[in-house]
TORTORDREN-590630 format. One record per residue: residue number from 1; residue in three letters; chain; z, x, y of N, C-alpha, C, O in turn. Coordinates in pm, whole numbers, plus 50000, padded with zeros to 5 digits. Atoms other than C-alpha are relative to their C-alpha. Example, Ala and Ser with C-alpha at 12.3 -4.5 7.8 and 13.67 -1.06 7.14 Angstrom:
! TORTORDREN-590630
LOMAR num residu chaine   n.Z   n.X   n.Y  ca.Z  ca.X  ca.Y   c.Z   c.X   c.Y   o.Z   o.X   o.Y
LOMAR   1    ALA      A 50000 50089 49881 50780 51230 49550 50000 50090 50120 50066 50194 50118
LOMAR   2    SER      A 49994 49918 49881 50714 51367 49894 50073 49923 50109 50090 49974 50220
//
This chain:
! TORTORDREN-590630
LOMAR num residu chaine   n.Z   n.X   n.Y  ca.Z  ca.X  ca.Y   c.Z   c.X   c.Y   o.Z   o.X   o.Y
LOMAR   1    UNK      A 50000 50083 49881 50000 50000 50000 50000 50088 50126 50028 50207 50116
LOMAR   2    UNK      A 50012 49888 49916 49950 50129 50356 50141 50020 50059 50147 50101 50152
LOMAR   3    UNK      A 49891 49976 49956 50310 50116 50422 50058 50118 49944 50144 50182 50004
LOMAR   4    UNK      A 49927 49896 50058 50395 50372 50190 49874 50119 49990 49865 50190 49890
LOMAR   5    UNK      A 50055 49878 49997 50101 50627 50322 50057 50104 50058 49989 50150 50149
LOMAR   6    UNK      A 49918 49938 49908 50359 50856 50447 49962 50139 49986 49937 50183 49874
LOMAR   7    UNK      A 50086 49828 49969 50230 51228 50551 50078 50101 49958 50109 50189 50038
LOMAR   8    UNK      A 49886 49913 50088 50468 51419 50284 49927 50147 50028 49811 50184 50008
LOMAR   9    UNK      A 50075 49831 49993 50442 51803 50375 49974 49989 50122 49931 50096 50166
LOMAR  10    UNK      A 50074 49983 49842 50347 51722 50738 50159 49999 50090 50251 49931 50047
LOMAR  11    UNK      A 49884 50013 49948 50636 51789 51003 49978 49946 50112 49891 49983 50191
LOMAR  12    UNK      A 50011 50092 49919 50723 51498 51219 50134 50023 50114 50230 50097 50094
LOMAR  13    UNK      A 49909 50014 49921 50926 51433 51518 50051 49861 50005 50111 49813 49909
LOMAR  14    UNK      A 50003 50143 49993 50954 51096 51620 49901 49937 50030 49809 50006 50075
LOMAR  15    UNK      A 50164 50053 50007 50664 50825 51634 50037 49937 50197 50123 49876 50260
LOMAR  16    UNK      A 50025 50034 49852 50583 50778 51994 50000 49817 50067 50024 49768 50178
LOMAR  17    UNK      A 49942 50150 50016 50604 50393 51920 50138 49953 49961 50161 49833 49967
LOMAR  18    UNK      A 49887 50018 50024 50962 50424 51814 50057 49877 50054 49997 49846 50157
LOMAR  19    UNK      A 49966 50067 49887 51158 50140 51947 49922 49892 50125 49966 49810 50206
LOMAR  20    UNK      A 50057 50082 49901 50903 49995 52141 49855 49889 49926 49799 49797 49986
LOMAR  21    UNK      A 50104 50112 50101 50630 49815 51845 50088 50028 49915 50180 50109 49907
LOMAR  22    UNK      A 49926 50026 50128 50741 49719 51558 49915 49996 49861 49892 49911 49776
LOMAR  23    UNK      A 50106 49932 50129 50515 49920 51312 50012 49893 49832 50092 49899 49739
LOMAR  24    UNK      A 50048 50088 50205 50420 49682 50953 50041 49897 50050 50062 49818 49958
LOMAR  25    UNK      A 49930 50128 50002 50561 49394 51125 49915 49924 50093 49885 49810 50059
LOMAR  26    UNK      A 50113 50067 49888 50330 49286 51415 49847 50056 50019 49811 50172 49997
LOMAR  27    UNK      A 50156 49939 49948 49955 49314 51524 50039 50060 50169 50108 50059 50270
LOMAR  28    UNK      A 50017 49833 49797 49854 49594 51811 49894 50080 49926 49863 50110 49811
LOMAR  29    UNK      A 50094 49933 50020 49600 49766 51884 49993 50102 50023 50106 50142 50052
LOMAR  30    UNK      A 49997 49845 49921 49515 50110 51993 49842 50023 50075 49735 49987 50026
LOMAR  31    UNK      A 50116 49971 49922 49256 50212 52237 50011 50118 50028 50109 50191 50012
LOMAR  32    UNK      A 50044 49837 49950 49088 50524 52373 50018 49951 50149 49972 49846 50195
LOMAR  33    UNK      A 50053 49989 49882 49133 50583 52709 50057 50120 50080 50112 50218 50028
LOMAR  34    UNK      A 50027 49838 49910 49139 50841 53032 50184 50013 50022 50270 49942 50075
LOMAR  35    UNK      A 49907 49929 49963 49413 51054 53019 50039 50110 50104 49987 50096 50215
LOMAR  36    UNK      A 50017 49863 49931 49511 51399 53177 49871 50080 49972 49822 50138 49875
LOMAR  37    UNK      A 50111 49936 49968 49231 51517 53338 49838 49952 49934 49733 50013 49914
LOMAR  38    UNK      A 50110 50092 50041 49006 51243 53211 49955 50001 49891 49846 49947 49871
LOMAR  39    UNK      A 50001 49952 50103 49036 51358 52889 50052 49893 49930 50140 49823 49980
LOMAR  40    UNK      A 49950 50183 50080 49077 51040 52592 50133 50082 49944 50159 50198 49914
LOMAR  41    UNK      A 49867 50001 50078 49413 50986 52461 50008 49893 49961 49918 49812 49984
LOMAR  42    UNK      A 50043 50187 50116 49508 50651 52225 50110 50005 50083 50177 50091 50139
LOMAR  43    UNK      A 49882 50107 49936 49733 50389 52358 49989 49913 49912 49887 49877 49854
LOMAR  44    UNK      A 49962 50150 50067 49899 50104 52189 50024 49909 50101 50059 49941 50215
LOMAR  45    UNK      A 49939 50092 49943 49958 49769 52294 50017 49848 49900 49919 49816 49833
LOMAR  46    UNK      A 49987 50167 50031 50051 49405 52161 49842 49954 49971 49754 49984 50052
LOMAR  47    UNK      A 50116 50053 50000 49745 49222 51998 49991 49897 50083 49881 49843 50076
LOMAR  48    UNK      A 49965 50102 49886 49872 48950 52299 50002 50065 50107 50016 49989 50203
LOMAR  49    UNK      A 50003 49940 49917 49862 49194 52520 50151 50055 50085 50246 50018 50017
LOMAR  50    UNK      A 49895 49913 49972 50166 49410 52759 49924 50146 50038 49814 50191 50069
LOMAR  51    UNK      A 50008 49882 49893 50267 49729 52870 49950 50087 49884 50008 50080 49775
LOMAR  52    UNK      A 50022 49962 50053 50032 49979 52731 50091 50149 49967 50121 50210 50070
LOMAR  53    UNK      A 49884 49940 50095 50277 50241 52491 49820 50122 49976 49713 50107 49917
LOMAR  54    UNK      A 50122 49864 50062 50040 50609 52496 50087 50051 49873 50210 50059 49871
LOMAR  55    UNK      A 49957 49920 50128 50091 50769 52149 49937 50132 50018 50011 50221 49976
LOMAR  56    UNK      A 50038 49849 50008 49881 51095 52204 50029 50063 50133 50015 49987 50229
LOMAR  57    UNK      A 50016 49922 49879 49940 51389 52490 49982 50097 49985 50076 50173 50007
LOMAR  58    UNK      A 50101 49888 50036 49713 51644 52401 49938 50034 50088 49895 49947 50164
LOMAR  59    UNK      A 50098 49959 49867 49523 51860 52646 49901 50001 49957 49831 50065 50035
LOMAR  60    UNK      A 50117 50036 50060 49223 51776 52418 49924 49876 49999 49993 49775 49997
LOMAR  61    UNK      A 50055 50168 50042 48996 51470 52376 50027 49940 49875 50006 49994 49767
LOMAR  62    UNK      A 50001 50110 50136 49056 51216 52129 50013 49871 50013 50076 49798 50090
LOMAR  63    UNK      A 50067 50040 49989 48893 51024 52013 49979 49863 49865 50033 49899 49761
LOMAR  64    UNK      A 50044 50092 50158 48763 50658 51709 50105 50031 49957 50120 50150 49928
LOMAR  65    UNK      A 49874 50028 50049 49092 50580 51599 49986 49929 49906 49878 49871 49915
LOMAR  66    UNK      A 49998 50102 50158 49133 50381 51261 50155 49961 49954 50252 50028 49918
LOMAR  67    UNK      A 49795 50051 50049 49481 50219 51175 49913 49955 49847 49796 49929 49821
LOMAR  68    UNK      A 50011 50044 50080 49530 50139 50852 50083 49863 49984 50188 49864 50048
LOMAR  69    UNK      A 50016 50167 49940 49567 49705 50815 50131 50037 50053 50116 50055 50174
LOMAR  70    UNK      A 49842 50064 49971 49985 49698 50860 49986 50101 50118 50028 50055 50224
LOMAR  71    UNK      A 49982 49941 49830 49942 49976 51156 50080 50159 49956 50132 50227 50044
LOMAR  72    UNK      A 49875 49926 50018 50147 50246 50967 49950 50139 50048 50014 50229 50102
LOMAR  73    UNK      A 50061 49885 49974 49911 50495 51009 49842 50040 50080 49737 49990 50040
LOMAR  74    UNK      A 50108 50013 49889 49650 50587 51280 49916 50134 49907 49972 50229 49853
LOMAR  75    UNK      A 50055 49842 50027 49347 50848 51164 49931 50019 50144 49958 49914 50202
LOMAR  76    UNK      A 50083 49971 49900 49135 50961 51477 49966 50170 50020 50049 50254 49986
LOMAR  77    UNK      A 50031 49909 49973 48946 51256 51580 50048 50092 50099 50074 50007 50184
LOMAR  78    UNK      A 49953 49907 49945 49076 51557 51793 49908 50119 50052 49854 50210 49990
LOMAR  79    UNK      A 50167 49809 49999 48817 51839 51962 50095 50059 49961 50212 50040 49927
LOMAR  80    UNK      A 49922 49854 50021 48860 52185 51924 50127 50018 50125 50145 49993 50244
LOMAR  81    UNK      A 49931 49869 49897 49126 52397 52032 50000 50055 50114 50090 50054 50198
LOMAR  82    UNK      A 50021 49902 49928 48933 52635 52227 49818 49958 49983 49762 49892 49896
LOMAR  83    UNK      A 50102 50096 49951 48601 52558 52367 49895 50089 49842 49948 50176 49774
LOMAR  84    UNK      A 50068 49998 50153 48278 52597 52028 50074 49995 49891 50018 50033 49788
LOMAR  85    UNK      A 50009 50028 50131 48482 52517 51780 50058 49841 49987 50112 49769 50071
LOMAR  86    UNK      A 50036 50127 50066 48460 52206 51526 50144 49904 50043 50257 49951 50035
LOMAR  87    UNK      A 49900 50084 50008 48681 51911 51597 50004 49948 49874 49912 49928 49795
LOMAR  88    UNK      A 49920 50062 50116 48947 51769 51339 50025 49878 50004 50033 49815 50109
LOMAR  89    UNK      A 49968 50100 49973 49025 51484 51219 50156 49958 49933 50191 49981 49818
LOMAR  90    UNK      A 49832 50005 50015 49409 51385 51219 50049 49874 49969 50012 49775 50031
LOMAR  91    UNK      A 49897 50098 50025 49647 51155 51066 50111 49989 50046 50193 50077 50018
LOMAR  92    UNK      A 49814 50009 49943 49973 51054 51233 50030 49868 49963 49987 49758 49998
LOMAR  93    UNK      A 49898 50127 50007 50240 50856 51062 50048 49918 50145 50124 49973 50225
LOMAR  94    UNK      A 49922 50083 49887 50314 50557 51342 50166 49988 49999 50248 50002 50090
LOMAR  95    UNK      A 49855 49984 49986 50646 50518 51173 50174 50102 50008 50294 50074 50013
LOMAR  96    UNK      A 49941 49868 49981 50775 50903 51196 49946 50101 50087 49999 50210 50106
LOMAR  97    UNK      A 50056 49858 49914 50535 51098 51435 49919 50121 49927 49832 50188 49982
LOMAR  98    UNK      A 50073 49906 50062 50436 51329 51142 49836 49976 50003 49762 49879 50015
LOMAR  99    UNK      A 50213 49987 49962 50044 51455 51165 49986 50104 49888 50064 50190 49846
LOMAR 100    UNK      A 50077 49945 50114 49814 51575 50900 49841 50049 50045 49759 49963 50077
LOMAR 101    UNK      A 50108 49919 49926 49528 51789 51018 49896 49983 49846 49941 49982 49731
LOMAR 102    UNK      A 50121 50011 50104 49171 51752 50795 49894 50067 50101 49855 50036 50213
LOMAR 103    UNK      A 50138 49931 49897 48889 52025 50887 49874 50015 49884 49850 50044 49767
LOMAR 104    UNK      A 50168 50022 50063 48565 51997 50769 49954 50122 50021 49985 50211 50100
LOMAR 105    UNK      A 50076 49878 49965 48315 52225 50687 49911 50051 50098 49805 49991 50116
LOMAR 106    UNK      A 50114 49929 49908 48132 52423 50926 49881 49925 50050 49818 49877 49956
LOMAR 107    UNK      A 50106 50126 50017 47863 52199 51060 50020 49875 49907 49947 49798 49845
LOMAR 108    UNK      A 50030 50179 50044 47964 51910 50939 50130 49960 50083 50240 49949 50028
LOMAR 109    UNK      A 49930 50065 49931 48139 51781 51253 50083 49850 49994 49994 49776 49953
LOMAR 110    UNK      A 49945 50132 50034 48357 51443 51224 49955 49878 50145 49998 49879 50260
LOMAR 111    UNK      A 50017 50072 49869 48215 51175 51450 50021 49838 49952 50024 49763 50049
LOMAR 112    UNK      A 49892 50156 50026 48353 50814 51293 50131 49993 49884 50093 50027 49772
LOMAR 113    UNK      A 49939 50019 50156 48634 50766 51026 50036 49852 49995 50020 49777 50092
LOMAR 114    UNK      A 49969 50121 50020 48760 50452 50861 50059 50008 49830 50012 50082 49745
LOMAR 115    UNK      A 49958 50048 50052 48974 50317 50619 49959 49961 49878 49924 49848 49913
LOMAR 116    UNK      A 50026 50108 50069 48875 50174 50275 50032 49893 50022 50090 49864 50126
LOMAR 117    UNK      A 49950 50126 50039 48925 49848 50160 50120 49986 49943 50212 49905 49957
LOMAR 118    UNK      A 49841 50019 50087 49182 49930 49933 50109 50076 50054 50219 50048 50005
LOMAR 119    UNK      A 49905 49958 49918 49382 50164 50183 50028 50146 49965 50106 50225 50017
LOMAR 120    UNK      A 49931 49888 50073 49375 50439 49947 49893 50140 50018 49910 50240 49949
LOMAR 121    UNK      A 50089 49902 49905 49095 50669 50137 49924 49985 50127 49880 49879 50172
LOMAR 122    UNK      A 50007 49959 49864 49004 50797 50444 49856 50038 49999 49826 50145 49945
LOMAR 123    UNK      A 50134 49928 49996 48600 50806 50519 49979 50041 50131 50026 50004 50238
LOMAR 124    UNK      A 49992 49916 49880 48477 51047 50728 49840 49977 50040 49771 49969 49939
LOMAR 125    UNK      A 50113 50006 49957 48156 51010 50892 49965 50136 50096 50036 50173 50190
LOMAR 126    UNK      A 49995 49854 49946 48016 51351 51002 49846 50002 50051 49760 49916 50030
LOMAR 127    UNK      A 50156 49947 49959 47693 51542 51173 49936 49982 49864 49816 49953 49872
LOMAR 128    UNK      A 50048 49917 50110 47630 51617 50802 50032 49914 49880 50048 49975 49774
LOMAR 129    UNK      A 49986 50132 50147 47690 51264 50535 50130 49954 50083 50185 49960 50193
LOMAR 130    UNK      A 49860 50036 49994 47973 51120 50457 50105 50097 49915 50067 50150 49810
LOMAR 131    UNK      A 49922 49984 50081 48294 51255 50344 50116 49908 49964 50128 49791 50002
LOMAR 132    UNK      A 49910 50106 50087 48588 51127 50140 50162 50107 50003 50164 50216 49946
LOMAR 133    UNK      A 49922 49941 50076 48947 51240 50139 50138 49890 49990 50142 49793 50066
LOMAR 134    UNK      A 49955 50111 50038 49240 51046 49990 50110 49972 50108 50152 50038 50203
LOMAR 135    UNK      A 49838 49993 49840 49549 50886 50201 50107 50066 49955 50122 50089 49835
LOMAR 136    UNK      A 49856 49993 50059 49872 50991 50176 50042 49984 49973 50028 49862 49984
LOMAR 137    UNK      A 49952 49872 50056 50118 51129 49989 49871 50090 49965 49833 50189 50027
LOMAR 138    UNK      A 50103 49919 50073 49834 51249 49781 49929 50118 50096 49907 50099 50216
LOMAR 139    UNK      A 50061 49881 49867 49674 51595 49950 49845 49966 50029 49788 49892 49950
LOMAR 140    UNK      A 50101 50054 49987 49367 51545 50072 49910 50010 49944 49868 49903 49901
LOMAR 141    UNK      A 50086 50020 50141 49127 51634 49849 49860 49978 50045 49776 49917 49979
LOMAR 142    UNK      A 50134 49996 49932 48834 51669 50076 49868 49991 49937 49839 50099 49886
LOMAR 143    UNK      A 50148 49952 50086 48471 51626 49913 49904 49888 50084 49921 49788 50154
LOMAR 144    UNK      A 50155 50117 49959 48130 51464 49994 50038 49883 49928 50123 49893 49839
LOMAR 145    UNK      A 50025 50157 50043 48097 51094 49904 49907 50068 49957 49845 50162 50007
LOMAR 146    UNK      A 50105 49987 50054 47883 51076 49623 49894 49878 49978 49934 49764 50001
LOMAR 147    UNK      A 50120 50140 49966 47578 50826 49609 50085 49870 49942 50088 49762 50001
LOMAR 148    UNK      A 49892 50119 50047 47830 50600 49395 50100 49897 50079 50132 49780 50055
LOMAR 149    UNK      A 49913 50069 49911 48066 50543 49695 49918 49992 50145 49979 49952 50243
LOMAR 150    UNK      A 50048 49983 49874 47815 50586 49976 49990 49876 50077 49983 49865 50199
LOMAR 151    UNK      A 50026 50113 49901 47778 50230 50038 50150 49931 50017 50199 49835 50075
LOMAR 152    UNK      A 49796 50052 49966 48164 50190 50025 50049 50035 50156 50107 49961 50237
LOMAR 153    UNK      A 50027 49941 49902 48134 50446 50294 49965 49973 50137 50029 49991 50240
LOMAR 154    UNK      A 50028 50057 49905 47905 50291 50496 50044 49896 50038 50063 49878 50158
LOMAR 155    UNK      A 49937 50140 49952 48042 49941 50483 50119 50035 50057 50147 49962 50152
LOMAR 156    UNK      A 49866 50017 49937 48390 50061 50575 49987 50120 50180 50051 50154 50279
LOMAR 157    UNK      A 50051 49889 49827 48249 50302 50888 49935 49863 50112 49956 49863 50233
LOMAR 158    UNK      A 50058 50114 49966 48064 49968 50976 50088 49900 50065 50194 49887 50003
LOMAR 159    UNK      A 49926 50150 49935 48219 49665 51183 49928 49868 49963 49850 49803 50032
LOMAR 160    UNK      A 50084 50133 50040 48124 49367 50941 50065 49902 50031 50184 49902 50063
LOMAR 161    UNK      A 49928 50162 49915 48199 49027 51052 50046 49899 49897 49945 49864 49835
LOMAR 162    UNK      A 49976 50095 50053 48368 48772 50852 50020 50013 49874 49967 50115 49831
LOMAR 163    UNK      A 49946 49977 50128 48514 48729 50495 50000 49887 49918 50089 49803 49906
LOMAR 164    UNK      A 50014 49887 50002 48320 48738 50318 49888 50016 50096 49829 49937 50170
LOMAR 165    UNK      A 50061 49954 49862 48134 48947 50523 49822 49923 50037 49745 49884 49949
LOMAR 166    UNK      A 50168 50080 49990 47769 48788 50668 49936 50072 50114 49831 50024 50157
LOMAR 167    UNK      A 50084 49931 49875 47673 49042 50965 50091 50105 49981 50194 50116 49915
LOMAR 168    UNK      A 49986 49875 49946 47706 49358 51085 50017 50026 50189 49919 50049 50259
LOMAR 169    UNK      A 50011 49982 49881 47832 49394 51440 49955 50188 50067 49999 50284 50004
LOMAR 170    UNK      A 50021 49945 49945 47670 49661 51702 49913 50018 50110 49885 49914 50167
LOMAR 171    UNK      A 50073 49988 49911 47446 49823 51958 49871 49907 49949 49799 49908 49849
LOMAR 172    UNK      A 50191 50047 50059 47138 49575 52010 49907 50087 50037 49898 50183 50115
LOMAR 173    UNK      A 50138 49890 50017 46823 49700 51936 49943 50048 50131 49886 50157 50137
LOMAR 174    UNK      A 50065 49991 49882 46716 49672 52298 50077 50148 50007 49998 50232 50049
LOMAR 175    UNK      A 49889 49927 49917 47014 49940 52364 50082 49962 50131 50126 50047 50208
LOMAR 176    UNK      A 49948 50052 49934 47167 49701 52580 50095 49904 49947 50042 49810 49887
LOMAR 177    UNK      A 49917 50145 50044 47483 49460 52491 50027 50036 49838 49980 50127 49770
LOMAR 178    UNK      A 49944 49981 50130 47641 49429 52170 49965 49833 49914 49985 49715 49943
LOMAR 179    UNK      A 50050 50105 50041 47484 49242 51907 50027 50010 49875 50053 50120 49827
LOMAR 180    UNK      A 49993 50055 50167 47515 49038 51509 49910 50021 49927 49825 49932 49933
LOMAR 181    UNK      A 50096 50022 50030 47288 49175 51284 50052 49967 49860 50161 49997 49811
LOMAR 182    UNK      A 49914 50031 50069 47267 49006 50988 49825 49941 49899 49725 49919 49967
LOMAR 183    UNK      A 50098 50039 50026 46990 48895 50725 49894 49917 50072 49773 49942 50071
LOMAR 184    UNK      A 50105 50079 49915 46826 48652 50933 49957 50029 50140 49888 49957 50213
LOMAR 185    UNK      A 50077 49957 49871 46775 48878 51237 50146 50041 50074 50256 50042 50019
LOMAR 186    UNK      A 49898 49954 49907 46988 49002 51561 50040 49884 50078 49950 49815 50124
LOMAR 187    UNK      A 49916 50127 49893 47223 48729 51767 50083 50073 50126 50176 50151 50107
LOMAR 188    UNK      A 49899 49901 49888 47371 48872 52098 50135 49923 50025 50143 49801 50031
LOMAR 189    UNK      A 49865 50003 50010 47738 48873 52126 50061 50001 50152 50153 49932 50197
LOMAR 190    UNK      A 49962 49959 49868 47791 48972 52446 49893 50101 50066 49893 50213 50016
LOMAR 191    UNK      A 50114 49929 49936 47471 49118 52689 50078 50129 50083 50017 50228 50124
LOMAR 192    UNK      A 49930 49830 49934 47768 49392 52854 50096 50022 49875 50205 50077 49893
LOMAR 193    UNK      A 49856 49938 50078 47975 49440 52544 49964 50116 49962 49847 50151 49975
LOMAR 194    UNK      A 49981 49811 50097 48044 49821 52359 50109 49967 49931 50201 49891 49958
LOMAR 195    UNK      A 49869 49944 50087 48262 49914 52107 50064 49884 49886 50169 49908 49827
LOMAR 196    UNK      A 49963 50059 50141 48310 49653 51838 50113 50003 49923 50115 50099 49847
LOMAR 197    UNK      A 49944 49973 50146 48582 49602 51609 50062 49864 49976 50106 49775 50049
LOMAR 198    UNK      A 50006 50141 50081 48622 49347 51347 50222 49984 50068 50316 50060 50090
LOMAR 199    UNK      A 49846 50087 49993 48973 49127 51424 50070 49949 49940 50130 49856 49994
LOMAR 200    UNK      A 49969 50048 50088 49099 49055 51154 49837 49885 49923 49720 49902 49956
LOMAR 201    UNK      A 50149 50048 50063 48839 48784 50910 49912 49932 50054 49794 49924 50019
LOMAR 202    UNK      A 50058 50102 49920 48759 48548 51156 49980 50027 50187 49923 49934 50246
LOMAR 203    UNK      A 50062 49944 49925 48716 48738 51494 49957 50135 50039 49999 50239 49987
LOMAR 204    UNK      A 50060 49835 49969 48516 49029 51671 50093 50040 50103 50167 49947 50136
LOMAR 205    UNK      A 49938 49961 49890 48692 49219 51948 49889 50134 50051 49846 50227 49983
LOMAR 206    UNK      A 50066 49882 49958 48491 49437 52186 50070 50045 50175 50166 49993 50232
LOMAR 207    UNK      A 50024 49962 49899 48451 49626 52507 49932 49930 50118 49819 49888 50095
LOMAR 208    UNK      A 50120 50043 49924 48314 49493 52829 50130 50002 50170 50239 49960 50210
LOMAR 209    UNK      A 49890 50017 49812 48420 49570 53232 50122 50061 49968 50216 49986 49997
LOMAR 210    UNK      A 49868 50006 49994 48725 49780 53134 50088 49906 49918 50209 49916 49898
LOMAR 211    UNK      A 49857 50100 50090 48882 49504 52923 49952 49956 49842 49834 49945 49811
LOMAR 212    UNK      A 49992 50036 50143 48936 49406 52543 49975 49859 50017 50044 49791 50093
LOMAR 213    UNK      A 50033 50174 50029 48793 49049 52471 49988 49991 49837 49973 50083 49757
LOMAR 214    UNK      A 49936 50033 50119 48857 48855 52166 49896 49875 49987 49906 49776 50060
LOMAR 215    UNK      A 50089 50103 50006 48574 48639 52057 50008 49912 49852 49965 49981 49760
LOMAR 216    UNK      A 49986 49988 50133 48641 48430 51735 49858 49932 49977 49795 49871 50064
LOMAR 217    UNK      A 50090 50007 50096 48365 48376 51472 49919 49862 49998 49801 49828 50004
LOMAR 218    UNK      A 50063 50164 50053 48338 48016 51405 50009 49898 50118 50032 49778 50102
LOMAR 219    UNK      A 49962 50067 49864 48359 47920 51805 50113 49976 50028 50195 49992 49937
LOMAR 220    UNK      A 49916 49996 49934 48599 47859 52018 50024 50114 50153 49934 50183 50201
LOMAR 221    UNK      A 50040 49950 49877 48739 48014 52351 49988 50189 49978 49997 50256 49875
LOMAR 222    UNK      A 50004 49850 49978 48707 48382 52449 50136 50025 50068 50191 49962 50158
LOMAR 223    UNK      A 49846 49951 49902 49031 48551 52555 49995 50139 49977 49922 50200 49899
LOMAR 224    UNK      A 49986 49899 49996 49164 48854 52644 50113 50073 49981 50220 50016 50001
LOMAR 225    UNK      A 49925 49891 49986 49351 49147 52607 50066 50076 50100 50028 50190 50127
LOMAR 226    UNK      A 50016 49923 49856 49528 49228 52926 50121 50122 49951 50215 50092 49877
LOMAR 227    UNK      A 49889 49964 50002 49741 49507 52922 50063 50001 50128 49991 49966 50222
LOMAR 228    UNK      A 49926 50014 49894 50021 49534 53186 49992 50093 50119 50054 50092 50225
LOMAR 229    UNK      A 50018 49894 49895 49901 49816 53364 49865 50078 49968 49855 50149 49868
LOMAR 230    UNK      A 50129 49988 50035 49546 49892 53377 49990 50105 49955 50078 50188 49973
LOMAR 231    UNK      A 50016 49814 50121 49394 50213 53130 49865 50013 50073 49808 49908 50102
LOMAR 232    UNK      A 50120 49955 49940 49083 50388 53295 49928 50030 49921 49981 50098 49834
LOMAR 233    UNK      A 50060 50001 50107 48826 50396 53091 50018 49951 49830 49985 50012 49728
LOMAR 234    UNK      A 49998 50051 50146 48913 50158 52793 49912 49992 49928 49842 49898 49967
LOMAR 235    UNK      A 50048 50004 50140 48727 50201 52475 50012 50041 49890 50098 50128 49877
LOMAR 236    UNK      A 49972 49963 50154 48705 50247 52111 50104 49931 49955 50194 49996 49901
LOMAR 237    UNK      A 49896 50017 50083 48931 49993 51996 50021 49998 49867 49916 50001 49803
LOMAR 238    UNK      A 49956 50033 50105 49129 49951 51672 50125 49944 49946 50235 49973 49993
LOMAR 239    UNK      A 49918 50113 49956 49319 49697 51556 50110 49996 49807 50077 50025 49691
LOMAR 240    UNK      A 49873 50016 50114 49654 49639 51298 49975 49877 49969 49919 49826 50066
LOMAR 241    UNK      A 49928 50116 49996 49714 49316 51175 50108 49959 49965 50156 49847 49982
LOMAR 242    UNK      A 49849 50019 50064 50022 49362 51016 50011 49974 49880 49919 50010 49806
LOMAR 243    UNK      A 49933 49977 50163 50209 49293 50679 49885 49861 49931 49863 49745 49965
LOMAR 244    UNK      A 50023 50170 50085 50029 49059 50434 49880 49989 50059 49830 49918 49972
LOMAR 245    UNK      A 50093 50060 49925 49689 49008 50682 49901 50130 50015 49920 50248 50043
LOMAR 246    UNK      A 50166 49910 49975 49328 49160 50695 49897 49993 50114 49795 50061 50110
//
């Protein structure tokens, strides 16, 4: 279960959400946005929205965050160090602070990750395929996806809509707006949206103007995400739903 992916071997401090979410028990999301020196850092907040709670302060960018469903554990990307070399991609327990560093090979940069289905690996989407390594406890165990899991791969790197799933949310084809594609063609979602991510089974959540909107599936209204104190440059969300919920 993802409650018990805990980052054994990794040394933690305290989780920067301590005290203030209530990790496996409520939905929240996390977003990218401008930090020190305009540089991304993740923030939490309430899937109802509030005061946004930063979890990273890194003098680095980072970057595509992935919770796993209950929230316990965030993966997201990290640049380099020191300026040409490869960015990592990192795990941090939400409910202890501990972090788990994953480096890829040489040219094969990390530019999406995501979650299985079943909670129990971490795909990596790179310059160079896909890779695969498992969650925690277990060590990671780094390797290529092999053609067997590739479409496991892709579907879980993917923002599919609905359960079970019947589209594929993203960039429309024009390169303008965020659009449904789906056997029977492309449906636009929103003509200014970015950044996609599924909402649990029954809505999308994207980007658009600075703010998180919440569109559900089978109609109804549009709402939003305010947080309590505006984030500069919001994007890339990703979203918890908590104990028991997908």
């Amino acid at each position: 279960m993802a409650a018990g992916l805990l980052l054994g071997g990794c040394r933690g401090t305290m989780s920067p959400l301590s005290n203030r979410l209530q990790i496996g028990e409520e939905a929240f999301v996390v977003v990218v946005a401008d930090g020190e020196g305009g540089r991304g850092d993740l923030f939490a907040l309430p899937a109802s929205g509030g005061a946004p709670l930063q979890v990273t302060f890194s003098r680095v960018d980072e970057s595509h965050p992935a919770l796993t469903a209950d929230g316990s554990v965030i993966a997201f990307i990290r640049a380099g160090q020191r300026p040409g070399t490869q960015p990592v991609v990192v795990l941090m327990n939400l409910l202890n602070g501990a972090e788990r560093r994953i480096e890829l090979p040489e040219g094969a940069a990390p530019e999406r990750v995501a979650w299985s289905s079943d909670q129990t690996r971490l795909f990596i989407g790179t310059s160079n395929g896909f890779y695969g390594a498992d969650a925690p406890p277990l060590p990671p165990g780094l390797k290529p996806v092999g053609a067997s899991d590739s479409a496991a791969a892709d579907s879980a790197l993917a923002v599919v809509l609905g359960d079970p799933p019947f589209a594929r949310a993203g960039a429309c084809r024009s390169g303008r707006g965020l659009c449904a594609e789906s056997d029977s063609g492309e449906s636009v979602i929103d003509s200014a949206g970015a950044d996609p991510v599924r909402w649990g089974p029954d809505s999308v959540g994207y980007v658009i103007n600075n703010e998180l909107q919440i569109l559900p599936l089978g109609g109804g209204h549009l709402r939003e995400v305010r947080p309590s104190r505006a984030l500069a440059g919001l994007r890339q969300p990703a979203y918890a739903a908590g104990p028991g919920r997908r």
